[in-house]
Structures are given as C-alpha cells and as structure tokens.
C-alpha positions in Angstrom: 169.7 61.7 153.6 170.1 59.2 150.5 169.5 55.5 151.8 172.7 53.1 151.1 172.2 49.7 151.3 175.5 47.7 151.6 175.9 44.9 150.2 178.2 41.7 150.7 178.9 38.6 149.3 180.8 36.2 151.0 182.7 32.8 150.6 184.6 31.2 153.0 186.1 34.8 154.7 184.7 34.4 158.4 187.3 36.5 160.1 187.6 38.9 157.2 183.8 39.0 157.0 183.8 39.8 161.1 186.2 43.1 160.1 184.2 44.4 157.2 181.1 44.5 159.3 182.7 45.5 162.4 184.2 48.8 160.1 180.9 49.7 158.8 179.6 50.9 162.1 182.2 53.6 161.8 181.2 55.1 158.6 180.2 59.0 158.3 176.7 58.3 156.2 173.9 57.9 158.7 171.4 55.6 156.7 172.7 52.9 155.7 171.3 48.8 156.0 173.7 45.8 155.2 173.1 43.1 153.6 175.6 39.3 153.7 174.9 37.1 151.3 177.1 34.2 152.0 177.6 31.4 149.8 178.2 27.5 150.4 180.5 28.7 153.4 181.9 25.8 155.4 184.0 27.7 157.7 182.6 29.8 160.5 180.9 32.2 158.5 177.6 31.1 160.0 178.6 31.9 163.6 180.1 35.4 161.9 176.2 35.9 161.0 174.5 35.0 163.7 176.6 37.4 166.2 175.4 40.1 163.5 172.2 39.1 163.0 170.1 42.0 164.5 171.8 44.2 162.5 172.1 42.7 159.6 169.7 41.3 155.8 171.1 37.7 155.6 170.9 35.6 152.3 172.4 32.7 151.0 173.6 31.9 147.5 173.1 27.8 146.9 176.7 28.1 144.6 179.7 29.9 144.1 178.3 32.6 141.7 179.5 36.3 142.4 177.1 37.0 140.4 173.9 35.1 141.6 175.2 36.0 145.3 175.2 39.9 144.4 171.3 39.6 142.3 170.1 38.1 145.6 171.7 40.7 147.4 169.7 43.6 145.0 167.0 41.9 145.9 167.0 41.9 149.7 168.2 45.8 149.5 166.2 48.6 149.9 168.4 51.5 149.7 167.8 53.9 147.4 171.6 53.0 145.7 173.2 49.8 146.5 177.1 49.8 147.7 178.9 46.4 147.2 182.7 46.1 149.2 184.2 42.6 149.3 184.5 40.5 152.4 188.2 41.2 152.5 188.0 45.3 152.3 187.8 47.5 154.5 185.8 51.2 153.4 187.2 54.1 154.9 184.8 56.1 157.4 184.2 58.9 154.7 183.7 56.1 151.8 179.7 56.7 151.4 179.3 60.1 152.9 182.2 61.3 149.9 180.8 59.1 147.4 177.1 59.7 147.2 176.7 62.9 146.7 177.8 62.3 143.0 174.1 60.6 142.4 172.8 64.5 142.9 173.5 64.1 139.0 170.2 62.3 137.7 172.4 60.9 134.6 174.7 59.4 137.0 173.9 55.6 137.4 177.4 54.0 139.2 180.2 55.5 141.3 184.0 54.4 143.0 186.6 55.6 144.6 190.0 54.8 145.1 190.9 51.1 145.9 194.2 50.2 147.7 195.6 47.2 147.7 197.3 44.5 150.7 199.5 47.0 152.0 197.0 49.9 152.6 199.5 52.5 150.8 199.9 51.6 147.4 196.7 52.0 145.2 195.4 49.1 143.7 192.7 51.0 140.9 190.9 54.4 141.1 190.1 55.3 137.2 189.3 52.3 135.1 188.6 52.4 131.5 188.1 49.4 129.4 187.5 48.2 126.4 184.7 45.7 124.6 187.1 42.9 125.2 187.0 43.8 129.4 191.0 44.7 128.8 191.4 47.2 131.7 193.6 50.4 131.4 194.7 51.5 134.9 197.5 54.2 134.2 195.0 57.4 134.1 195.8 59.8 136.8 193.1 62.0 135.8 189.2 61.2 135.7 188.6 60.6 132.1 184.4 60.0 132.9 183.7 63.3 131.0 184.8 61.8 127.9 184.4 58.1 128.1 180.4 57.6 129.3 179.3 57.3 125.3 176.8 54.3 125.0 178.3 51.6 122.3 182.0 53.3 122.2 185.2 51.2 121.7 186.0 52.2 125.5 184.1 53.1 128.8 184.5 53.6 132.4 184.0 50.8 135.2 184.7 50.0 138.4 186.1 47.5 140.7 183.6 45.4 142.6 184.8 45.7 145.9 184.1 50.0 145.4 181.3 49.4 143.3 178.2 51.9 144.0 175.2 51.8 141.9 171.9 53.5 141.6 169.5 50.6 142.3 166.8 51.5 139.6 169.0 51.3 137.0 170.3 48.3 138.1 167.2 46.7 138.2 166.5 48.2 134.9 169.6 46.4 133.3 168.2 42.7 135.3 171.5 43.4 137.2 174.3 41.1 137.2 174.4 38.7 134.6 174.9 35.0 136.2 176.8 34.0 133.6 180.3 35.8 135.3 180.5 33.3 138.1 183.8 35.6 138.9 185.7 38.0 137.3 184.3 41.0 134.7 181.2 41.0 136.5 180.9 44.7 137.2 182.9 45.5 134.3 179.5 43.8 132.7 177.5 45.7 134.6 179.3 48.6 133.8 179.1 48.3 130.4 175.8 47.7 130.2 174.6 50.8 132.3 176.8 52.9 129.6 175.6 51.2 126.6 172.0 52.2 128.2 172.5 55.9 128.1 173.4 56.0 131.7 177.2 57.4 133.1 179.8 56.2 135.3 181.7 58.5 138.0 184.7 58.7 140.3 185.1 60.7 143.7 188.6 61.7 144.7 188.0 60.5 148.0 185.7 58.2 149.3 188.3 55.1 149.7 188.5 51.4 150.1 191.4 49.3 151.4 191.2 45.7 150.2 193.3 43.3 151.4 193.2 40.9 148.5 192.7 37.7 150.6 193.0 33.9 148.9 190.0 32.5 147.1 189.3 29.6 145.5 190.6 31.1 142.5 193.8 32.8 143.8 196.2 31.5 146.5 198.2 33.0 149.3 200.8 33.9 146.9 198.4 36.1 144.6 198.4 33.6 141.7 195.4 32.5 139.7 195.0 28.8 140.3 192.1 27.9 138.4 192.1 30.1 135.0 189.0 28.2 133.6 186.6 31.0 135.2 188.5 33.8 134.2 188.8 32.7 130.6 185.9 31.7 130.3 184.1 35.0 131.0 186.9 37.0 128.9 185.5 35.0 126.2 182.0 35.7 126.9 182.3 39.2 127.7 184.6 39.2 124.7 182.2 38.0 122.0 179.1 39.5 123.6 180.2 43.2 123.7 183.2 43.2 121.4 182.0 41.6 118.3 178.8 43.3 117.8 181.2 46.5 117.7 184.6 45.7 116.0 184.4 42.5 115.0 185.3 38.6 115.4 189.5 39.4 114.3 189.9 41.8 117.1 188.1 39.4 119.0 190.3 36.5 118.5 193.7 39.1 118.5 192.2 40.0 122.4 191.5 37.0 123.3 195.1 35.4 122.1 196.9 38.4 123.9 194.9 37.6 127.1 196.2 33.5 127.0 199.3 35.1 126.6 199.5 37.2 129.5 197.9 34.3 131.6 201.0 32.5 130.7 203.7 34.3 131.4 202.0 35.3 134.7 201.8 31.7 135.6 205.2 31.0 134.3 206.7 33.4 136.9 205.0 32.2 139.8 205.8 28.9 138.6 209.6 29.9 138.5 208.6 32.2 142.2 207.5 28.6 143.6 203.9 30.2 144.2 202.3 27.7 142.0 203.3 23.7 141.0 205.0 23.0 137.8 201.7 21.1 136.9 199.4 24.7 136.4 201.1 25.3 132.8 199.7 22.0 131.8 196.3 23.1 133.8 196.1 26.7 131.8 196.6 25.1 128.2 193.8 22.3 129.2 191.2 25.2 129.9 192.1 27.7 127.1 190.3 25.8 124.3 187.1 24.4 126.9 186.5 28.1 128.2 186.6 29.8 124.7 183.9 27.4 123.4 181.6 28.0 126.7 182.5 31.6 126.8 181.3 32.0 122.8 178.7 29.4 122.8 176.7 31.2 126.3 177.6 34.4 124.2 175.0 33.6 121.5 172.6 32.7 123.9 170.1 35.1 126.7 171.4 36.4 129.5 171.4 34.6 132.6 169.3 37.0 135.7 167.0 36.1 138.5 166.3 39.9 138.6 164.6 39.4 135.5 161.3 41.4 136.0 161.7 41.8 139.5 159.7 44.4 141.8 160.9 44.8 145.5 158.2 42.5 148.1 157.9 42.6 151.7 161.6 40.9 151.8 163.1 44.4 151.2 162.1 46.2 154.3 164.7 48.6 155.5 166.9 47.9 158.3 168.7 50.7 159.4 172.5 49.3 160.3 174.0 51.1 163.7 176.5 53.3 163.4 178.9 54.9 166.2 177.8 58.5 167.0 179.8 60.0 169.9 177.2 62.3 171.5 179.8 65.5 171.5 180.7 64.7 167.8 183.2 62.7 166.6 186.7 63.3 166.8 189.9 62.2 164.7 192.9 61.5 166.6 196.2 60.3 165.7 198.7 58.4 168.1 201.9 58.1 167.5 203.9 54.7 168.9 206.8 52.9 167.9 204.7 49.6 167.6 201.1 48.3 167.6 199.4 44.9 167.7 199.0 42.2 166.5 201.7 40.7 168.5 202.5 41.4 172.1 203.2 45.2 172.9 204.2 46.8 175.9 204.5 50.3 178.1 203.9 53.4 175.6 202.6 51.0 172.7 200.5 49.6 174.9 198.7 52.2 176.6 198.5 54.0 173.1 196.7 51.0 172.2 194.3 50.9 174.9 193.4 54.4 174.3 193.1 54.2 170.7 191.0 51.2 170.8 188.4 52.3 173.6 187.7 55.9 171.8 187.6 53.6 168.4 184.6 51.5 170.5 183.0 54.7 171.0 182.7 55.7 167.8 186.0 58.4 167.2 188.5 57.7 164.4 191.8 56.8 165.8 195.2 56.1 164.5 198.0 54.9 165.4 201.4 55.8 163.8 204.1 53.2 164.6 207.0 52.5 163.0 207.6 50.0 160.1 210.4 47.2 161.8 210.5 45.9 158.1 211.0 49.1 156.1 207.8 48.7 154.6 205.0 51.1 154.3 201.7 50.1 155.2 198.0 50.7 156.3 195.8 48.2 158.5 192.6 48.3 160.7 192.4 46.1 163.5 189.0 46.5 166.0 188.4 50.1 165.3 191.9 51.4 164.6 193.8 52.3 162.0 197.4 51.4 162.2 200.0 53.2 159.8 203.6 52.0 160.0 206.2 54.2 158.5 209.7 53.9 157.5 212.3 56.2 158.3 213.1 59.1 155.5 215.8 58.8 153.9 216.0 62.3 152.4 219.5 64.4 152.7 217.5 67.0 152.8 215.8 66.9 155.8 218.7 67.5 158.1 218.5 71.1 158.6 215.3 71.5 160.4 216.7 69.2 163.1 216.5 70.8 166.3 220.1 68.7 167.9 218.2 65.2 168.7 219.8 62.0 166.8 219.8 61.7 163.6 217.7 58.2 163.7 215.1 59.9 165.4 214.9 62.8 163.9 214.3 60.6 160.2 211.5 59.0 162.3 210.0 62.2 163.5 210.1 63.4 159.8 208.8 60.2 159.1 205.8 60.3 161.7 205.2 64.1 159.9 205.1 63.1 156.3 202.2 60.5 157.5 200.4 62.9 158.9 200.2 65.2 156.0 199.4 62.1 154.1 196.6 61.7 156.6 195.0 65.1 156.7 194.3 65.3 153.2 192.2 62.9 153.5 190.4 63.5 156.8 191.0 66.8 159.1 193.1 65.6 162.0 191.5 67.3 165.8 194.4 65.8 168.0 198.1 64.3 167.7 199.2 62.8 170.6 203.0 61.6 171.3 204.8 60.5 173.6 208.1 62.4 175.1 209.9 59.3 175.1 212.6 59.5 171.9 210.8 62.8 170.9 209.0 60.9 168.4 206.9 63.5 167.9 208.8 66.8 168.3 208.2 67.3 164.4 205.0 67.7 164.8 204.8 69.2 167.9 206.8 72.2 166.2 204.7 72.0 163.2 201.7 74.7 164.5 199.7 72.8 161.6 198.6 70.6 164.2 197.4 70.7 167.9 199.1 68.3 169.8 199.3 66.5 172.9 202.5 65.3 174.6 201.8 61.7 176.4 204.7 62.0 179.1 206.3 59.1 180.5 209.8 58.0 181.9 211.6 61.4 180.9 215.2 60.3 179.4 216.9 62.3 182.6 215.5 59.2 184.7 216.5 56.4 182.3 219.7 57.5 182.1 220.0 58.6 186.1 219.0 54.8 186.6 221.2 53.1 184.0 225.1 53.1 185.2 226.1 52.2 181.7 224.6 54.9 180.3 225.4 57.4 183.0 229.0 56.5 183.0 229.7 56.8 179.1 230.6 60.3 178.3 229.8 60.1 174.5 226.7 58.1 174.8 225.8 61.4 177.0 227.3 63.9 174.9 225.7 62.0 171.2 222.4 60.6 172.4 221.0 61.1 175.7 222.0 65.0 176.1 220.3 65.9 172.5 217.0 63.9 173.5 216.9 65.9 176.8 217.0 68.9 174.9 214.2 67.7 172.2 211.9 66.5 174.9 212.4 69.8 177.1 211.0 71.4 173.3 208.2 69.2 173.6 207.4 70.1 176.5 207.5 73.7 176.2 205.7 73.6 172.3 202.9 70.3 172.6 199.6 72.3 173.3 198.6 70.0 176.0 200.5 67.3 178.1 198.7 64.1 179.2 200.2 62.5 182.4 199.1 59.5 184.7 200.0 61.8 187.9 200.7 64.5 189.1 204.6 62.6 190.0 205.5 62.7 186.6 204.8 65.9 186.4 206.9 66.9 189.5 210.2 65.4 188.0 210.1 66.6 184.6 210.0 70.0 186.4 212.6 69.0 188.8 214.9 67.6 185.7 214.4 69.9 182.8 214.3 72.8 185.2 210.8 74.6 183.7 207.5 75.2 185.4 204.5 73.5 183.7 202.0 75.8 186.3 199.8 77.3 183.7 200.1 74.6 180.9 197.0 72.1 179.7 197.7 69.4 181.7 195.7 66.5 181.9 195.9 64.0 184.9 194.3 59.9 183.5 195.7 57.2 184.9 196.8 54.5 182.7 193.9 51.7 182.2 193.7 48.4 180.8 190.3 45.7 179.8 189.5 44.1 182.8 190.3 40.3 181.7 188.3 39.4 185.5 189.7 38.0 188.6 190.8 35.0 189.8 190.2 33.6 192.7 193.3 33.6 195.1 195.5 30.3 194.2 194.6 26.8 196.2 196.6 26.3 199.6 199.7 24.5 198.3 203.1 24.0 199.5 204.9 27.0 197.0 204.0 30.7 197.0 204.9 32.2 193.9 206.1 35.7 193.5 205.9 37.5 190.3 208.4 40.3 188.1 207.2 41.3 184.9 209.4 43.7 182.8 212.3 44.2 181.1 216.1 43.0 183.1 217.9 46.0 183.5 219.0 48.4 186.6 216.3 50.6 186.4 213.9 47.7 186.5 215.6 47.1 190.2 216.7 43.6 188.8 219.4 43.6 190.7 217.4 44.4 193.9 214.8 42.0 193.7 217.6 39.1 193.1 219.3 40.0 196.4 216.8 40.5 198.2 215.3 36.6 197.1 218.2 35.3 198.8 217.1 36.4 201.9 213.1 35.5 201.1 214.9 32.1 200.2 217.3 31.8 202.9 214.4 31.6 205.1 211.1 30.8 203.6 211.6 27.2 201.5 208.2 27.7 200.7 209.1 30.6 198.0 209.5 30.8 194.8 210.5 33.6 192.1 209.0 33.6 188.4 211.2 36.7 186.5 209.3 37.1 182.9 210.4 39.6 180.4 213.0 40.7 178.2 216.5 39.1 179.3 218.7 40.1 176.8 220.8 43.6 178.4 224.1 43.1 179.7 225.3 43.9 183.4 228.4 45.5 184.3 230.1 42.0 183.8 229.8 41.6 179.7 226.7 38.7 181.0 223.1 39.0 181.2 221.1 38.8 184.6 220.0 35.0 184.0 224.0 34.4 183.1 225.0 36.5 186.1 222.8 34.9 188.5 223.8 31.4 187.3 227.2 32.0 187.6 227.3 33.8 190.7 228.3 30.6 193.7 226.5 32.8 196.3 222.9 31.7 194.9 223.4 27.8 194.2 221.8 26.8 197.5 218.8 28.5 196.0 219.0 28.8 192.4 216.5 26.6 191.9 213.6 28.5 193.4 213.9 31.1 190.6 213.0 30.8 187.2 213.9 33.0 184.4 211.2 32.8 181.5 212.3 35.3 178.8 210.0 37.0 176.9 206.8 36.0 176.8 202.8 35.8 175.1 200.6 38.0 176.2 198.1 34.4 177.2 201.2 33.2 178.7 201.7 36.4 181.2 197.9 35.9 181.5 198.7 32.7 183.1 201.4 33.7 184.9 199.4 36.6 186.9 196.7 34.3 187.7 198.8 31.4 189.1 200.8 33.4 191.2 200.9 34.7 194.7 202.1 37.9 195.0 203.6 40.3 192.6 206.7 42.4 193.0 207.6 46.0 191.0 211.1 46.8 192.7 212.1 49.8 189.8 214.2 52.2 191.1 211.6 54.7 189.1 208.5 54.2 187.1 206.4 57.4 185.7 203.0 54.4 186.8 203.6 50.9 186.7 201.7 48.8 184.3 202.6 45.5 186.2 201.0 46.7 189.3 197.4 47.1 187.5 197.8 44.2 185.5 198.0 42.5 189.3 195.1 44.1 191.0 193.1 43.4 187.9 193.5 39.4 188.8 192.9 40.3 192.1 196.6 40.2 193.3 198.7 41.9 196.2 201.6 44.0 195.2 205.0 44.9 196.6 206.4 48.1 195.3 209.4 50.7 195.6 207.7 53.9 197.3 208.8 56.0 194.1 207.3 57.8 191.1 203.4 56.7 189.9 203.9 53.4 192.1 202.9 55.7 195.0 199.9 56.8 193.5 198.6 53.2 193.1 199.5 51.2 195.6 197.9 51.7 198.9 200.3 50.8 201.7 198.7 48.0 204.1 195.2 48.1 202.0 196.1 46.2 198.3 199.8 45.9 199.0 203.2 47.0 200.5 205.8 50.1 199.6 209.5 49.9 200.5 212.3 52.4 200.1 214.0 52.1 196.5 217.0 50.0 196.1 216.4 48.8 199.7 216.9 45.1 199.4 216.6 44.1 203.0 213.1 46.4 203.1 211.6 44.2 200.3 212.8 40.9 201.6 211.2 42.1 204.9 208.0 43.2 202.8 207.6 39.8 200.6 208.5 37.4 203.8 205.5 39.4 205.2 203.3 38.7 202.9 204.8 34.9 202.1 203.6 34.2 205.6 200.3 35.2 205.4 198.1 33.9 203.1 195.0 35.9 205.2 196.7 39.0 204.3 197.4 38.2 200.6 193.9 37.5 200.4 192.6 40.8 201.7 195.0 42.6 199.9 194.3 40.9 196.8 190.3 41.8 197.3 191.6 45.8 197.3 193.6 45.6 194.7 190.5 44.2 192.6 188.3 47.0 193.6 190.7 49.4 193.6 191.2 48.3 189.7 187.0 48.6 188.8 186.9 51.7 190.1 190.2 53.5 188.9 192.3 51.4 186.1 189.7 49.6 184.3 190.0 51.1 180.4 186.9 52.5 180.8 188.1 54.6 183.0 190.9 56.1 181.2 189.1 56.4 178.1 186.7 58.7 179.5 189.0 60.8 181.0 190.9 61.1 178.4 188.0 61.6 175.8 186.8 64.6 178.6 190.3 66.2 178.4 190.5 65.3 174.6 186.9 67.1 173.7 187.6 70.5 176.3 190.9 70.5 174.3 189.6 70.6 171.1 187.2 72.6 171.7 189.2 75.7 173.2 191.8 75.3 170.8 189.0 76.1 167.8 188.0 79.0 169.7 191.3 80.4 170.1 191.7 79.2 173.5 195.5 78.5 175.0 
C-alpha cells in the first residue's frame, strides 16, 4: 500500500486543528503519517500538539507564509505522495483510499476530489480549470483533465489546497511551493508548474473533503476578504510570471483590471451587508497600486524555495499515524433522530447519540440523520460522527406512497429516505436504525434497499393512554395518533431487526398492537451513558434535596409527585423538591404545572420548598444530580428511564413507579425504592423513608453506582449493540432472516 503523508498547516485554528486530526484516524487508507506545521500560533494550538504528539511530525513556520509552512511540511514527509487538507476541513473516510489509486498512472503528478463548502451539502469546487492569470472556472460538471494537462496552454487544471494531493518527487522536482504566495494561488502555482513540466493533473469522483471555511486573518466571520493586499499581490505575480510569457502584457493588465473590479463590488456588498466597515473601500484602493508593483517587480526576479536542492535526511523518518480498525471490520451505520448535539439533547436523540459516538470511538462510520429545525440542509462531524440534518420535502408528488401516517411525518420520512440515497452513493450503508417513535423511519423500513433496525421506545398507544388531553380528543385520535399506530405496527412487522432496552417494551408493544414478535431479531441493550464519576454523598446539612428530571406533563406523573410533596412537606421541614425540565404543556386548566401549582391555595404553606427550574444545560443538570439527595422518576410509564441511570451514575438513590423498563433497573431495597403508579401516598411513604435516613441513602447510593459500572456505563451498550449489529449484518449478507 502507497504511503500518504498528510500534511497540515495551521494558524491560529486550535479547535478546528483538534477535529481534523481527530477525523484522520478514521480514514479507509492504512499508511498514512501526519504532519502539523503550525505557524506563529498564539492560541492553544500548542496544547492541540502536544496531546497529539506521539502520533504526529511537528514543525513550525517562523511567519505567516502558506507557502513556507507547506515546503517545511514536504520536507518533514516521507510518504511516497504528500496530501495537504486545511486545518478547518474535514476528509471524508474514503478521501485517500478513493483518491490514490489515480497515481497507478506514472504521468499523473497531482490529484482532488470534491470540496464542499460550510454547510457540508453544497459543493464548494471539484473541477478547476484556470487560466495564466490564476482566473478560476468552476462551472464544469464533467472532468475536462483529458484535454486540459497540455504544458504552456492558455488554460490547465488545478486544485484547491485544502484537497490538494501530489506525487512528492515531482514536487520536489518543481522546488515545491513558491514562497512568494504567502496566501492565495499557491497551489494553483504549483499546479501550473507541474503541467507546464510535462506532468498531468487528475480528479476522482469520490474521495471528498468538507471544509468549513473558518475566519483567517484574511477573511472574517462573515466570509469577506479583509486585507486584499495578499491576494492582489499574488494575482499580480502569478499574473505576470505565467501570463505574460504566453499572451502578453494587454491581457495581463485587462486581467488584472477585471480582478480589482470584482474585489470591489464584492467588498461593496458586504459593505452594504454590514460584514465589513465603510472604511475597507478606502483600504482596497490603497493596496491596488502597492501590490501590482510587488506582484510585477518579484515577477522578474527567482523564485522564492527552501526546497531548493533538497534531499530527504534523517528528519523524514516515517511515522505511521493510527488509524481505527474494528477487529470484525468496519461497519457503516446510519441513525436516524430528530436532533443531535451540539446543544442539549434528550431521550431518543440522546441515546442515538451515545451509540453513534461509542461505535464512532471504535473505529465504525456512523451517522446520524436528524432533522433540520432551520430548514436548512447541512453536513457536520462532531467527535466521530457525522451529523446530516434534513428538511422536510416539499414535493406533491410524494403523497401517494404514504402508507395513512401524517402528512408532516411522512415529508420527514421521505425526507430521512432521500438522505440516505444521497448517502449510499457515496459509501455502502450495512445498518439503518430508527426509532418507532413518529415512524420516522417507516420509509426506509419499507424500502428493502436497506436492512434496518427499529430502535423501540414509548410506543404512541402509551403516550396517548397516559395523556388525557390526547386520549379525550376524538380528532386528534382519528388525524394523528390512530395513523401513527398504524405506521409503527408497519414498522414493526417490516424493520429486519428491533433493538429494545428490555424485554417490557417488548411485552407492551405486543399487548397494544396485538402481533407476536416470537421469532423476530430482537435485540435486548440497555440504554448507557459516559460515566461522568461519582460524587460523594452530599455533606450533613439541614435540607435534603429531591430530584425530577423530565419533561411536565401527565405521563411524566407530574401531577403525582406534586401531591404527594405535600405530604413529604407536611411532615418533613427538612425537604425540599428541585423539578427541572421542560415546563411549557398545559394541564386540564388552560395553565402550566408551575402556574397551576402557584395558584393552587392548598400548597402555600409549602410552596416554597419547591423549585421549578425550566429547562436546563446539560452542566447545569450535572450540578443538579450531584447536589442532590435522592432522585424521584414517578411516570406513569417509561419504555427505561434515563433519569434513573443518570442518578446511579453519581452514585444516587432512586424512587420509582414499579412500571415499564424502571422495573428492570431499579432494585427494590438495594439502590432504591418502587411504588405502585399514580400512587401518591405510596411515594410520599417511599421518599419520607428515605428523607429520614441518610444511612440508607448512602447504601443505596453505593448500588446504584455499581449497578451503573457494571450495566449502564456506554461501554456497555455499545458492545452489545456492536455484537447484535455485526451477527445482524452478517446473516443478513448470507441470506439469513
């Protein structure tokens, strides 16, 4: 296998930097090294570097020179070709392993692929063709390289530097990267140059870059050039040095003219956008004439190169990068959620997450599909995982294939579809998994082009069972909730495998939908989370605290656990309730449950001891677990109970209704207590128990912990479900059911 030495040159980019890396170790090609070359940095770049350093070449450029930075990067590199990607781009995992192979060609001295730009969707450049003036032409939407590679033509093919691939003997051959091009039409130089020297230029179809197009000291946050001198500058140079020779010094002034024109319209709009002051007009006409005479007067003169007659030394010693190998091979998987981080996530989104992200750590290619709350398409990675969020279609035409579910959904699950077709042609997909929940999968899940795995949790017979609002409204029933229980009992009959946290799930989806799952794939993996460590059990003080986390609503057993702390209170000034999460639902009274319980005269003697928080961080529910005492889950139903793990992770004693997954987890009288659902005396009874004893909070709270190591912890899940994932596959290549 070809040796690939990646290179990187950085400025300024410590948290991009930290990505880029972090990607690599994902990448299909087996042998490659990486090199950083950072620049004057004075951000955190260093401590990026030095939590990389075993894996990593390190260099540093002295100044802010592209084109020095990269020539000291040649120099440390001792692949056979030489890859550079910028410091804000991401490569996908395919990007060398669909690349290199176009080097087979002996002729062939520099490939690329397709670069997209911020959002991940759009593409940003795949064919470039220039011209001796370093005007690019983008528009080409077929690869004109067959015709274009003719050394000392009018046009040729380049790349763009941040999917720039080149065979390192000819770039050494060529003295690399001229120094000159501080930034800006440096590979285009390069480019050139390797053409002009009898050498050719190539493009894969695949083998894909996402760049993200951060702010440099060039550009801003808004995309706008703020300091043109550079850029001039080396359209002058490159200009007169290339363009001259060939058509002469009136083409060469008519280029150059056009090019200060474009520069200021495009500064006048962002001027008029508010992206730039009102002072960079007067900034761009300063430079025009300064960068023209440096530009033409370096043109005259030799080429700038420290690679000038250089021959590899002892510096150049290959250092193979790590790469993620799964030992059973590599799988692709595709999740589909209605939302992903960054940001706080919750329930489906986040157990989707926590799955995606700990096969992503061992070394499988995972996606999540979420929706787009902006209407805007878009591809991200974030630690390992791809995240693709989709708008709903809008097509007419995509009505009749609707098997009854809501219209809404049904665009989604079209939606969710479309992306995966989008995502298969670049990589073969080996799993879809989605949830029951809104059927946002059931197009898929029909679609035999995929295997797929149904994720069940709350089935919509329970929400609705457990919401009177819902229950009681006869078109609600008859428009929404009747056509989703008829899409997920599809689901459940079509999806190839289902993934449940328990065999209770299991057992009421039967009871509801009225279908036998005996036979089926059916996985059992209890949810799991990162264990964020203990804490120790709070201080003896004069409060104990007891904790709800999760949305206000009746299924939630909000209503429950507020009666039922009028009795805790009545008799136990010591207590106190802390009620975080999402207050905004109604009750049957038009008010929401903080509004309700204000207003209500029956809970003024206590109405202090309860605070309502809202919704809130994910470091602020951190906070919240550790400082209190005992934590309370009184839902009338729960397919598990995320709040209950994310407890016995900090080493916390739970209260629970005896219903659903919550029985699986909880241990009656070892890590915490189960009552009867919608039995309001029963829990008072249980958290006055435990209120009273802080001996018995304690031991429970030492269970909970180990009970969390040895079942919940991500780890955990992640293997089981990678076990269940790889059988799957597996049998289902064979012909299996």
């Amino acid at each position: 296998m070809s040796r690939v030495s990646i290179v990187i040159n950085t400025y300024n980019r410590a948290e991009s930097l930290s990505d880029t890396l972090s990607s690599i170790a994902a990448l299909d090609h087996d042998e490659i090294e990486v090199v950083v070359v950072n620049g004057p940095s004075n951000d955190r770049t260093d401590e990026v570097l030095r939590r990389f350093r075993q894996k990593i070449k390190i260099g540093y450029c002295p100044t802010r020179n592209l084109s020095r930075s990269r020539n000291i990067g040649i120099r440390l590199a001792a692949g056979d070709f030489i890859a550079f990607i910028d410091d804000d781009s991401i490569p996908d995992p395919a990007w060398l392993s669909e690349l290199i192979p176009l080097f087979e060609d002996e002729e062939v001295a520099g490939v690329s692929g397709p670069v997209f730009d911020h959002t991940g969707c759009r593409l940003q450049a795949h064919y470039i063709v220039c011209d001796r003036f370093g005007g690019a032409e983008l528009s080409f939407d077929k690869d004109p390289s067959d015709l274009l590679n003719v050394p000392y033509g009018t046009h040729f093919c380049s790349t763009l530097g941040t999917n720039s691939i080149f065979r390192r003997s000819a770039l050494v051959a060529i003295g690399g990267f001229d120094e000159e091009f501080d930034y800006f039409l440096d590979e285009t130089d390069v480019c050139i140059r390797l053409v002009d020297a009898g050498w050719t230029i190539r493009y894969g179809m695949g083998g894909r870059v996402y760049h993200r197009y951060l702010p440099s000291d060039v550009r801003n946050a808004r995309r706008a050039v703020a300091d043109w001198y550079p850029v001039l500058k080396n359209k002058a140079y490159f200009s007169f040095r290339h363009g001259v020779p060939i058509v002469g010094l009136g083409e060469f002034q008519r280029a150059f003219d056009e090019f200060v024109g474009a520069a200021r319209r495009d500064t006048d709009w962002h001027i008029a956008q508010g992206n730039l002051p009102t002072t960079a007009a007067r900034n761009l006409e300063d430079t025009v004439k300064p960068a023209l005479a440096r530009g033409m007067s370096r043109a005259m003169q030799s080429r700038i190169s420290s690679l000038t007659a250089f021959r590899p030394g002892p510096d150049a010693d290959w250092r193979r990068y790590p790469v993620q190998r799964p030992s059973a091979g590599r799988m692709h998987i595709c999740f589909v959620s209605q939302d992903a981080p960054p940001g706080t996530i919750a329930g489906i989104a986040r157990v989707s997450w926590e799955l995606a992200s700990g096969l992503a750590a061992d070394g499988h290619v995972t996606r999540i599909i979420a929706r787009a709350k902006n209407g805007h398409h878009s591809v991200d990675w974030l630690d390992g995982v791809w995240i693709h969020r989709v708008p709903d279609v809008k097509d007419k035409d995509i009505l009749p294939g609707n098997p009854g579910i809501p219209e809404n959904l049904w665009r989604h699950s079209i939606a969710i579809q479309r992306e995966l077709e989008r995502i298969q042609a670049m990589r073969q997909i080996d799993l879809v998994q989605s949830p029951n929940w809104d059927c946002e999968g059931i197009a898929s899940v029909v679609d035999s082009r995929w295997r797929t795995v149904l994720g069940v949790y709350t089935p919509m017979t329970c929400a609705v069972a457990y919401n009177p609002v819902w229950a009681n409204d006869a078109a609600f029933r008859q428009t929404t909730s009747d056509p989703i229980i008829a899409g997920e009992k599809i689901c459940y009959q079509r999806a190839d495998a289902i993934l449940a946290c328990g065999p209770s799930i299991i057992s009421r989806i039967e009871a509801d939908y009225g279908i036998s799952l005996a036979g089926r794939r059916i996985g059992y993996v209890p949810h799991g989370l990162p264990d964020k460590g203990a804490e120790p059990p709070p201080a003896p003080r004069d409060v104990v605290e007891i904790l709800f986390v999760g949305r206000l609503e009746h299924r939630k057993g909000i209503d429950i656990l507020l009666e039922a702390a009028g009795e805790v209170c009545g008799s136990m000034p010591e207590a106190r309730f802390l009620i975080a999460g999402d207050a905004s639902m109604t009750t049957s009274t038009g008010q929401t449950w903080p509004q309700r319980f204000s207003s209500d005269p029956a809970t003024l003697a206590w109405r202090d001891r309860v605070s309502f928080l809202g919704t809130v961080s994910d470091d602020e529910l951190d906070q919240l677990y550790r400082r209190c005492d005992i934590v309370v889950v009184p839902s009338r139903f729960e397919s598990f109970g995320l709040p209950l793990i994310e407890a016995m992770m900090r080493g916390r004693p739970v209260v629970a209704s005896a219903v659903g997954g919550m029985e699986e987890i909880v241990e009656e009288g070892a890590n915490g207590l189960l009552v009867p659902a919608e039995d309001a005396d029963a829990l008072a009874r249980a958290l006055r128990r435990l209120v009273a004893s802080a001996t018995e909070r304690h031991r429970f709270g030492e269970h909970s912990r180990r009970l969390f190591l040895e079942r919940y912890e991500q780890s955990r899940m992640v293997d089981g479900a990678r076990r269940f994932y790889g059988q799957l596959v597996g049998d289902l290549a064979e012909g299996v059911k």
